[in-house]
MARTI-954699 format. One record per atom (N, C-alpha, C): residue in one letter; atom name; y, z, x. Coordinates in nm, 3 decimals. Layout:
! residues N
r_a_y_z_x
A_CA_Y_Z_X
...
! end
This chain:
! residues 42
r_a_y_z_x
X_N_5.335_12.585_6.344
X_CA_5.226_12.540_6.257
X_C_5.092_12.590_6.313
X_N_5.087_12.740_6.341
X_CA_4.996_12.770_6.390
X_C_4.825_12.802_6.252
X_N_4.728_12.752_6.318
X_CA_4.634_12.766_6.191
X_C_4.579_12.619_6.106
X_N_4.630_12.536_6.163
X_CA_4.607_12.361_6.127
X_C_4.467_12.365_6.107
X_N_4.426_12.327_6.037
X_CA_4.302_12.244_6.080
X_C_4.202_12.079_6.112
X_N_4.330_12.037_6.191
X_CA_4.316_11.930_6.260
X_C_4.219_11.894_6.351
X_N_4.239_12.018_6.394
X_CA_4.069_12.067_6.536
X_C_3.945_12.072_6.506
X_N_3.965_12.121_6.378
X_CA_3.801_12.122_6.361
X_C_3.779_12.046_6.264
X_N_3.868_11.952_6.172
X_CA_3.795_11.840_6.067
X_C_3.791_11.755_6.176
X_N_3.874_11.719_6.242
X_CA_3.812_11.572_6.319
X_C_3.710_11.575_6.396
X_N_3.637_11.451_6.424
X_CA_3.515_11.492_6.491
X_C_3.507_11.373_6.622
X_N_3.470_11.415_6.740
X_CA_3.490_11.333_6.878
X_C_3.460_11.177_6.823
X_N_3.547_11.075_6.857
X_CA_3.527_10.960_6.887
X_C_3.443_10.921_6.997
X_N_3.303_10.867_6.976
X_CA_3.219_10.798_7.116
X_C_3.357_10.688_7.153
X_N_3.355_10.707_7.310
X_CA_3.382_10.590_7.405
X_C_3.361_10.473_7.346
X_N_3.471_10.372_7.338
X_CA_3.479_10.222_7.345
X_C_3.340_10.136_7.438
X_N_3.338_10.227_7.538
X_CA_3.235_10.153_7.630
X_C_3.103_10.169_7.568
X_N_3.029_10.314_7.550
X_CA_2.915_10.330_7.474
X_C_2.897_10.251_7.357
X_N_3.035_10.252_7.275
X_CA_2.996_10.188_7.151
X_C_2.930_10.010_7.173
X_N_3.048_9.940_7.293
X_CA_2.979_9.861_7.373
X_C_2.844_9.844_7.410
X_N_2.798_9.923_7.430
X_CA_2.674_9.920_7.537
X_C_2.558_9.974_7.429
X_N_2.587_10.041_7.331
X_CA_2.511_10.028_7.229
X_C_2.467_9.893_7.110
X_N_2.605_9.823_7.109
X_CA_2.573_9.730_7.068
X_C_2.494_9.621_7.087
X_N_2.555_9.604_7.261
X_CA_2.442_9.535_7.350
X_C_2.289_9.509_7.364
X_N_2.251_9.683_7.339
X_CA_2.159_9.688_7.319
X_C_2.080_9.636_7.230
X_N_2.106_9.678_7.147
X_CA_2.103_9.580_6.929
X_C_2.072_9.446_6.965
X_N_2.141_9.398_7.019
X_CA_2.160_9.271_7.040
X_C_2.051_9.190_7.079
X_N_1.992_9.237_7.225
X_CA_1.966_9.198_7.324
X_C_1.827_9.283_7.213
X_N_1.819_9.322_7.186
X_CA_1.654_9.404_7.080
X_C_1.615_9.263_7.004
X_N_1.734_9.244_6.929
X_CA_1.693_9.183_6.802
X_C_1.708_9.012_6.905
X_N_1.757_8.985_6.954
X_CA_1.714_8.846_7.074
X_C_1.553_8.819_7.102
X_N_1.561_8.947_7.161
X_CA_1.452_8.975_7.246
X_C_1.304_8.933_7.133
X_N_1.314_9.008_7.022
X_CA_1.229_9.041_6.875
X_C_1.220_8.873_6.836
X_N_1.309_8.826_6.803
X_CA_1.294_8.650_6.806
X_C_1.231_8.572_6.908
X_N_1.259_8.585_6.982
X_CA_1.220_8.501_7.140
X_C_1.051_8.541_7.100
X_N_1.029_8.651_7.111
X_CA_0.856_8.678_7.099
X_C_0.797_8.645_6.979
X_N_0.871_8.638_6.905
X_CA_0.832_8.580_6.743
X_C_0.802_8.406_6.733
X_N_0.894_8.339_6.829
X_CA_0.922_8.230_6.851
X_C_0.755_8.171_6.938
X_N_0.746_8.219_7.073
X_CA_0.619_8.190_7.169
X_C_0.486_8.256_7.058
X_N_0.468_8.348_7.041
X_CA_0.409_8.357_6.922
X_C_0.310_8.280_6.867
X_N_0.407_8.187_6.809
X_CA_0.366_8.053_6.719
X_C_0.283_7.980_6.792
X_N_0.359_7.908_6.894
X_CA_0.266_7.842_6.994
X_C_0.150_7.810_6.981
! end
């Protein structure tokens, strides 16, 4: 089955961990974005 093109439609999966650690990030943004929204008021 030489000639597939399996290789080049698929495209790299990011790491489990990055996707992790990106999310984290998000997270810890939109936390962060409240908390200062919150003292703020004060």
């Amino acid at each position: 089955m030489r000639g597939t093109s399996f290789d080049k439609a698929s495209q790299p999966v990011p790491e489990p961990l990055t996707i992790l650690g990106a999310g984290t990030a998000v997270a810890f943004a939109a936390a962060f974005k409240i908390k200062l929204k919150t003292v703020s008021k004060k």
